[in-house]
C-alpha positions in Angstrom: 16.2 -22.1 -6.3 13.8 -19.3 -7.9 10.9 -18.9 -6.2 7.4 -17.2 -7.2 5.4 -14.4 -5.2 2.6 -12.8 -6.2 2.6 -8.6 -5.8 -0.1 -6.9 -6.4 -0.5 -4.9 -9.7 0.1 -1.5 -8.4 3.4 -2.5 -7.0 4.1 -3.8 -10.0 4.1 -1.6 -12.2 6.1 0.8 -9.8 8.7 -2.1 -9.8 8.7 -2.1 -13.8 8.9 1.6 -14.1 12.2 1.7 -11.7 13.6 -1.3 -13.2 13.2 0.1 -16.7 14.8 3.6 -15.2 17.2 1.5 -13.5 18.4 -0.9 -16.7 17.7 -3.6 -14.4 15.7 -6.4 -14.5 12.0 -7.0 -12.7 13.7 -9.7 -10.5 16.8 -7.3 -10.3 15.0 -4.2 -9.1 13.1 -6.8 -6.6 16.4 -7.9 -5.0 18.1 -4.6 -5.4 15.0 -3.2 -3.7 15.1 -6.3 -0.5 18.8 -5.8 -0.1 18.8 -2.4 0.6 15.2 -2.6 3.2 17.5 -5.3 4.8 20.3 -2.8 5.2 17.9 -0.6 6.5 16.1 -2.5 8.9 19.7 -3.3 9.8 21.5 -0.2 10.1 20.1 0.9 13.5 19.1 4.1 12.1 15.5 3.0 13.7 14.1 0.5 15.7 11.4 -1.4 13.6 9.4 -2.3 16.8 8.5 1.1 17.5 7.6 1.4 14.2 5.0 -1.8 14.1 4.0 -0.1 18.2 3.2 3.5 16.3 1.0 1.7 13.5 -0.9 -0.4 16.2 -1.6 3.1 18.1 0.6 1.7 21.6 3.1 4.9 20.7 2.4 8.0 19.4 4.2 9.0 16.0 6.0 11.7 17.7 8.0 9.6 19.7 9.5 8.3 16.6 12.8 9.6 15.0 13.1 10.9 11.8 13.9 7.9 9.7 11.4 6.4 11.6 8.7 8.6 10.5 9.4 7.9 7.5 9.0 4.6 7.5 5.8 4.5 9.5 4.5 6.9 7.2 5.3 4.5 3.7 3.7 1.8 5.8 0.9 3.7 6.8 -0.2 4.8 3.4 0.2 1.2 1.8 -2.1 0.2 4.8 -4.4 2.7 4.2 -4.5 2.2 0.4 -5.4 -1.2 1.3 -10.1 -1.9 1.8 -10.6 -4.2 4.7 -13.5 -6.6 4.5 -16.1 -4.1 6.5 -15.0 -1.5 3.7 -15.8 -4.1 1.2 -19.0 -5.0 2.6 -19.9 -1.7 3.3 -19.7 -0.7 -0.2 -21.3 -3.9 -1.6 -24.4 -3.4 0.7 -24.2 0.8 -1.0 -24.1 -0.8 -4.5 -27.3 -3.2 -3.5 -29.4 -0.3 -2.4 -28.2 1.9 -5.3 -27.1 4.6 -3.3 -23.4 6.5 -4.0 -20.5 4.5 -3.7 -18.1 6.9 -3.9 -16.5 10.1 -5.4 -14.9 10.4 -8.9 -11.8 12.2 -9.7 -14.4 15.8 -9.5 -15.5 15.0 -6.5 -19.0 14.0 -8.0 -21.0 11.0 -5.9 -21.0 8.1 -8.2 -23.7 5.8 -8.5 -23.8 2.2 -9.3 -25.3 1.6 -12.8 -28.1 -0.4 -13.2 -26.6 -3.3 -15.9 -28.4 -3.0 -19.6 -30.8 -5.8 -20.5 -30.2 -6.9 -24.1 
């Protein structure tokens, strides 16, 4: 039975752009994608509990083999990539006071724009 999830627009369109490189399907790509982390996971090539100790901090990365490294490293950047809710909230309470809430692509602070009044 076919089942929905919901992904999140940036993965997405990385999953559209491979399947369309790929001649596959979006549902294809998805399951070509799961079978082969499975075999991963599975291969014994790395232990995925180090990996989950490394991104809590209880190991340092180090310790970690190469193919583990690698994964911890995809995993940490999609956790990075990723605001918490005192990130949000922090930013919200910038936008309030109308101070910089960040840094464009130039690296210029950018400012919160007061809305027009028509």
């Amino acid at each position: 039975m076919a089942q929905s999830i919901k992904l999140a627009d940036r993965i997405m369109n990385i999953v559209r752009r491979e399947s369309e490189l790929q001649s596959r399907s979006i549902a294809g790509q998805i399951a070509h994608w799961v079978r082969i982390g499975r075999a991963i996971e599975k291969s014994g090539n790395y232990d995925h509990a180090r990996i989950t100790a490394a991104l809590a901090g209880e190991i340092e990365t180090t310790d970690l083999t190469d193919e583990e490294k690698d994964v911890w490293l995809d995993s940490f950047v999609e956790k990075m990539s990723q605001a918490q809710a005192d990130e949000n909230a922090f930013f919200a309470r910038r936008r309030q006071l109308g101070i910089g809430i960040g840094l464009d692509a130039a690296g210029n602070l950018v400012r919160e724009k007061a809305a027009s009044k028509a």
